[in-house]
N, C-alpha and C positions, 0 to 999 in steps of 0.2 A: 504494500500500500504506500502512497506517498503521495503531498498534499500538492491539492494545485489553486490554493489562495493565493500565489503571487501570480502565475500563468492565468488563469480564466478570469481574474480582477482587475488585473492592472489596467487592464485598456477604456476602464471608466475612472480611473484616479482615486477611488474612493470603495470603500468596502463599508455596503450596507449590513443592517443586522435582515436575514433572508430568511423567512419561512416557507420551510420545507414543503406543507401541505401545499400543494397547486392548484386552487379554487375553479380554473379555467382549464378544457382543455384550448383553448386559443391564447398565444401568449405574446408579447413587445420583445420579448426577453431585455426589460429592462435591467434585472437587477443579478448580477454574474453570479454562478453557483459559487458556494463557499464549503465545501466540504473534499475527502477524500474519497479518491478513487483508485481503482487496480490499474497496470500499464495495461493491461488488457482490455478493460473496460473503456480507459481513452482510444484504441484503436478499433475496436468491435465498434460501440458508438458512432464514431467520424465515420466508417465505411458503412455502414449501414446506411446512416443518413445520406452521405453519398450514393449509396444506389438510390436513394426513393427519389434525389437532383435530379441525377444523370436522366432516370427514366421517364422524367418531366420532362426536359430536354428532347428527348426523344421523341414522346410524342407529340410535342407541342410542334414539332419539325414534320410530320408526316401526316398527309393529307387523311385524318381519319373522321367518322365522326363524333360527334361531344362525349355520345355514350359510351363507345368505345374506348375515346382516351381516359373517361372519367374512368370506367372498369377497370382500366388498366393500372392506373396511379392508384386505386383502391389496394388492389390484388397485389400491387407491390409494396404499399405503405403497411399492409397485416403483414406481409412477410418480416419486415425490415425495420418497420418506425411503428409498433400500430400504435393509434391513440384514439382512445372512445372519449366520447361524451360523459360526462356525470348521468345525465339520465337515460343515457344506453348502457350505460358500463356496468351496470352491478354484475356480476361476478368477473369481472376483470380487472388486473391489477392494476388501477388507473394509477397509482403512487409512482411505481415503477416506472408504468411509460410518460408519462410526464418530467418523471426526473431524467429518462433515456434522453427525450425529448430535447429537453431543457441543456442539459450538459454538452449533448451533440452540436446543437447549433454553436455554441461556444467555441467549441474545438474547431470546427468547422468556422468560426469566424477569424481565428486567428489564422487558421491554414492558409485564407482566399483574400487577407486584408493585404498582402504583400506588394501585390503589383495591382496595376489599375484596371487589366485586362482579367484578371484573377474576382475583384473585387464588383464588375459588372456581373460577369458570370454571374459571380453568388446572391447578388442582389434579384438578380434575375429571377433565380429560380425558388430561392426562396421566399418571394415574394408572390409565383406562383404555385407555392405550397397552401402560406396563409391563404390565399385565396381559396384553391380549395377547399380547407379546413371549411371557413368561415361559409360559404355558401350550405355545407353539409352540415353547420351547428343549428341547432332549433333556436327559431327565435328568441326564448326569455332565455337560455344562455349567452346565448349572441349581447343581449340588449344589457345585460348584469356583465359582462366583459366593458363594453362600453361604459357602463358607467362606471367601473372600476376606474379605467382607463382616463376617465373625463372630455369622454370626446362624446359632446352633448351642442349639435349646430341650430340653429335656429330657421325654427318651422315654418313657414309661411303659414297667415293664418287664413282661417275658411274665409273670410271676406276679399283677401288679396288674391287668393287663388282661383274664387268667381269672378274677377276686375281680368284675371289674365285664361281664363278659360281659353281662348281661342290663339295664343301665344305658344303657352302651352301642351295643347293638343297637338301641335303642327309640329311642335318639336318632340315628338314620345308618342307617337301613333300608336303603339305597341299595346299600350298598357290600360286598365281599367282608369278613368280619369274621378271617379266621383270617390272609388276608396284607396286612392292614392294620396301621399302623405309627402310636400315637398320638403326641400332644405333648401336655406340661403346661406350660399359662399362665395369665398371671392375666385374667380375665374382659374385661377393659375393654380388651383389647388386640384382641380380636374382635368387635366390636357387630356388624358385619355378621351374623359366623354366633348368636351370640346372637338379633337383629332375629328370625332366621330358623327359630332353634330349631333351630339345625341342629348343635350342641356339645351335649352332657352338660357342669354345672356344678353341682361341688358346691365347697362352702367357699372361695367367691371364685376357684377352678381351672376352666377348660375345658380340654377335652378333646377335643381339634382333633387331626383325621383327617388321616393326611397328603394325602392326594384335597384338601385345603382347605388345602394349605399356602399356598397364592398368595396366599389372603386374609390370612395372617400377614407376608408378604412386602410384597403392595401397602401394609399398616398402616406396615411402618416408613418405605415409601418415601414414604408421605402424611404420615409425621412431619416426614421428613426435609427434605420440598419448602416444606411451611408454615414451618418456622423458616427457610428459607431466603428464602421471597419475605418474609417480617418486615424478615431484615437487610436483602434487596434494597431495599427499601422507606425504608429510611432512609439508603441510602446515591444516590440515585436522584437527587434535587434536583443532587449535584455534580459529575454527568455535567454538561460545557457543549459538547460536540462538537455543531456545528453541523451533520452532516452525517449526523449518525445520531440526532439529538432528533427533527425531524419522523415519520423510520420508527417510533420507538418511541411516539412519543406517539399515534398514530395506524393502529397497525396493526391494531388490533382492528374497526375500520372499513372495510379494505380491501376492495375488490374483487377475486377472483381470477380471472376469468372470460376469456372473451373478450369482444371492445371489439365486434364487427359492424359494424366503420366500413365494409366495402366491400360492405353486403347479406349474404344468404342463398347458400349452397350447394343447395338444395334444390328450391325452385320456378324454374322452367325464365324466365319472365317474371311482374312483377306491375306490374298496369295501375288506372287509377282504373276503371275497366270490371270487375274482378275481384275487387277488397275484399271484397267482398262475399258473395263464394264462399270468402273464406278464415277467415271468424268464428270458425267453428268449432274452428279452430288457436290461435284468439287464445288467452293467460289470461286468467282475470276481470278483471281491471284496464281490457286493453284490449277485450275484449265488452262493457265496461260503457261503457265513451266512446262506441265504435262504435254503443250502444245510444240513449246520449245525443244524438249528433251527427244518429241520424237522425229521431228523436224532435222535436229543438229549433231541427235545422238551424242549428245555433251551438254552440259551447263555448267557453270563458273562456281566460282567453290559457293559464296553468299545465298545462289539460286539451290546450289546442292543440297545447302543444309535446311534453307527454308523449308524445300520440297521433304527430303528426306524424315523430318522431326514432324512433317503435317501426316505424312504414310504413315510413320512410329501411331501417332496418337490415333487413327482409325483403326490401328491391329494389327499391323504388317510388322512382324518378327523380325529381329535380326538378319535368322537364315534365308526370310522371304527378301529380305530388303540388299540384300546381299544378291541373291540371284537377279533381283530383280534389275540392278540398277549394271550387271555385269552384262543382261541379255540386252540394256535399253544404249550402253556405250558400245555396240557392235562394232565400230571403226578401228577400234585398238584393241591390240593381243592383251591374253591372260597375264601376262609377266607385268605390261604398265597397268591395267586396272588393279595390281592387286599391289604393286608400289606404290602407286600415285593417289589409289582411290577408295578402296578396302579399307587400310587401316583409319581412316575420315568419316566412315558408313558404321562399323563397331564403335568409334569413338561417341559419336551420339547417342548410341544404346549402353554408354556407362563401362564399356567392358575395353578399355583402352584407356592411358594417359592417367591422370589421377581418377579414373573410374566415374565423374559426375553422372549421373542420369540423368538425360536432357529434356527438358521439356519444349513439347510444340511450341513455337511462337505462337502471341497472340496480334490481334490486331493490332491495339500500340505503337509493340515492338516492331512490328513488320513495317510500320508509318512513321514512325520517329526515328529508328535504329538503320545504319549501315545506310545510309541513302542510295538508293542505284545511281553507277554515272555510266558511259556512251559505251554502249553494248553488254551492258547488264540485263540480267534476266530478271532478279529478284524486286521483291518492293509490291508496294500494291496498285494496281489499274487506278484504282478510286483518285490516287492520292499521286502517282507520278506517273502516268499516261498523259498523252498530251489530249485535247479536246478532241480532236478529229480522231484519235485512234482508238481512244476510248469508245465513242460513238458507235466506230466501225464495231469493235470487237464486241458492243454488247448486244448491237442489230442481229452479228454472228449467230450469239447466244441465245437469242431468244426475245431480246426486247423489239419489237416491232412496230410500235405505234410513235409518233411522232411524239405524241401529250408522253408518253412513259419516257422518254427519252429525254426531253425536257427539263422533267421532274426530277431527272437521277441529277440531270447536270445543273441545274440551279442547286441540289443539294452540297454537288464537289465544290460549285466556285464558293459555297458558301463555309467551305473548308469541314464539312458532316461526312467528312469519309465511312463511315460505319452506318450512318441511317441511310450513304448511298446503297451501299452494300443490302441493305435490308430490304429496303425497297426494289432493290434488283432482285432479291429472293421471293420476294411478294408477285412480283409481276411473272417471273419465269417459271412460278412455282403454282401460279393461274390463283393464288390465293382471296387477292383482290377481288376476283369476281366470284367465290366462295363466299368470301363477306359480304359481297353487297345482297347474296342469296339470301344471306341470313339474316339479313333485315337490320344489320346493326349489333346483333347479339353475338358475335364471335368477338371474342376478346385480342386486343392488337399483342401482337406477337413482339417478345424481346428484342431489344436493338443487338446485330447480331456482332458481338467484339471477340471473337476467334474462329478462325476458320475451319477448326473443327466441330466447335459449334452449329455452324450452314451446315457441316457435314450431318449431322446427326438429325437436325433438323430434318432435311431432305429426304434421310433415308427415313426417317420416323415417318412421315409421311406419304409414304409410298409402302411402308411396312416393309422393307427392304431384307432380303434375305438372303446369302449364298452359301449352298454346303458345300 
């Protein structure tokens, strides 16, 4: 155990006296946790919450619909954050997720305060947490938050709101107007509903619907979170704990995934005899080696190992990977494949050199690591293909329609190399129009961050089998 009242405190200058009980589950996180935790529980925490960002992120990026992404962020928040209600929660340990809650963002605050590109992100998406949260609380918790909180704006009264009946309506068509409840605020405090033309403004006042409170809500909590990661930000340098600098400097990098050190769950066996049958499973990354390898009957050592640790992780044995990659360099004698090439192909399966057992690359790695340069195989299409080759290659594959084409490529310029990838699985995998079959009720599928993941995916899918 070891305490983190100077790490989770410092970045407000001042250490309140902080009660434990969490009356809300919607919270400002105004006031820094003050108590001890396990190094364990600082890292389990911060990634946790980090999956439930990322998976916002993700879908907030992918053309799905409301219910769907709602489902989605549900389905992942009970995995990883969950946090009930007081009056949904009885037999649930609301204590505990509230304090999960509460600490995570913390850690998490300090992590994304560092740089400015760090500190959007997490404004970002934490901000589209709260919103979630808040739309899913029942009103008299919603409205006892609020007045915890003192965010109490002023109503327009029944006489002013019959004076502007026809102002009004024109701006909010949407909504019941006779049991609708305005507020008066100043302009700048809603650019969203401004953006959106969705306020009546006259003389620097909006005129925000209570239907649109959340967006007055989310503003303070986006106030509240920027001047926070500022202080965090300069008090960050005097963290020197050696045991929670690495987590923090580096979390935004992590992998959350599964490792697939012991192969696939899903193909029954894969043999150098079978590869070949399995392409189709691949993602672009690895149909593009596999295209290469058979093409050049060679690849470079970065494409070798890429390729070779994605076959490791789907099931392909040593002695299969071994024949495999001996029958695929046909150009050259036994004597150089087994000097030059062999002892590189056991060195991945742990049985050479200091023995490591290697694990598949993940996305990340394959995007961030070893950059390809001019006449490199490795690396990933999403992310170092050029526009036009990419295009080609994924018309190749399967994407056909001009709109799907589009789609993937507003995702890559938008630097979402993984929700392109998803989306490419979506479309070649005909899932999309599965879901529109099902009216909405199919739940959006994981942003897909290792390529053996697509694999398993794909094959799950197909019920994929080979004896």
């Amino acid at each position: 155990m070891f305490s983190h009242r100077r790490t989770l405190a410092s970045e407000t200058g001042e250490v309140k006296n902080h009660n434990q009980k969490y009356p809300y589950r919607l919270n400002f996180y105004n006031i820094p946790p003050i108590e001890e935790i396990t190094t364990e529980e600082f890292e389990t925490f911060s990634l946790d919450r980090l999956q439930v960002l990322k998976a916002i992120e993700s879908a907030s990026l992918r053309t799905k619909t409301e219910l769907q992404v709602a489902d989605h962020i549900r389905d992942v928040s009970n995995q990883y954050l969950p946090l009930h209600s007081t009056e949904g929660g009885k037999g649930y340990p609301l204590e505990q997720e509230r304090r999960k809650d509460h600490i995570s963002h913390f850690i998490l605050r300090l992590a994304y305060c560092r740089t400015d590109e760090l500190r959007k992100w997490f404004i970002k998406y934490e901000c589209a947490l709260f919103r979630i949260r808040f739309i899913e609380e029942n009103k008299e918790e919603r409205q006892a938050f609020l007045n915890n909180e003192r965010l109490n704006w002023k109503d327009l009264t029944q006489n002013e709101k019959e004076s502007m009946r026809n102002e009004l309506s024109l701006a909010n068509p949407h909504i019941k107007f006779d049991d609708e409840t305005f507020f008066i605020v100043n302009f700048e405090q809603v650019p969203d509903l401004v953006s959106r033309r969705a306020v009546y403004i006259k003389a620097g006042k909006a005129y925000v619907p209570i239907s649109e409170q959340v967006t007055l809500v989310v503003g303070e909590f986006r106030k509240k979170l920027y001047t926070a990661l500022d202080l965090a930000s300069r008090a960050f340098p005097s963290i020197d704990d050696e045991r929670i600098l690495p987590l923090l400097n580096n979390i935004n990098q992590q992998y959350l995934g599964k490792t697939y050190m012991n192969g696939n769950n899903v193909v029954d066996k894969v043999t150098a005899d079978n590869v070949d049958q399995l392409v189709g499973h691949f993602p672009l990354c690895m149909q593009h080696l596999h295209r290469k390898l058979r093409e050049l009957h060679h690849l470079k050592h970065f494409a070798r190992m890429q390729y070779n640790l994605f076959l490791k992780g789907i099931g392909l044995t040593v002695e299969e990977a071994l024949i495999f990659w001996r029958k695929s360099f046909s150009t050259i004698t036994d004597e150089k494949f087994q000097k030059d090439y062999a002892y590189n192909i056991r060195h991945n399966y742990g049985m050479e050199g200091k023995r490591q057992d290697y694990l598949p690359l993940n996305c990340h790695s394959i995007i961030t690591n070893k950059q390809p340069g001019p006449g490199d195989q490795h690396g990933c299409p999403f992310k170092h293909f050029s526009e036009d080759n990419l295009r080609a290659f994924m018309a190749q594959t399967g994407v056909r329609k001009d709109e799907n084409l589009k789609e993937i490529l507003d995702l890559v310029r938008g630097k979402h190399y993984q929700v392109a990838c998803t989306k490419y699985f979506e479309i070649t995998k005909c899932l999309e129009d599965s879901i529109s079959r099902d009216s909405g009720e199919r739940h959006l599928m994981e942003t897909i961050t290792h390529p053996n993941s697509y694999f398993e995916q794909s094959a799950l899918q197909l019920d994929l089998s080979l004896k």
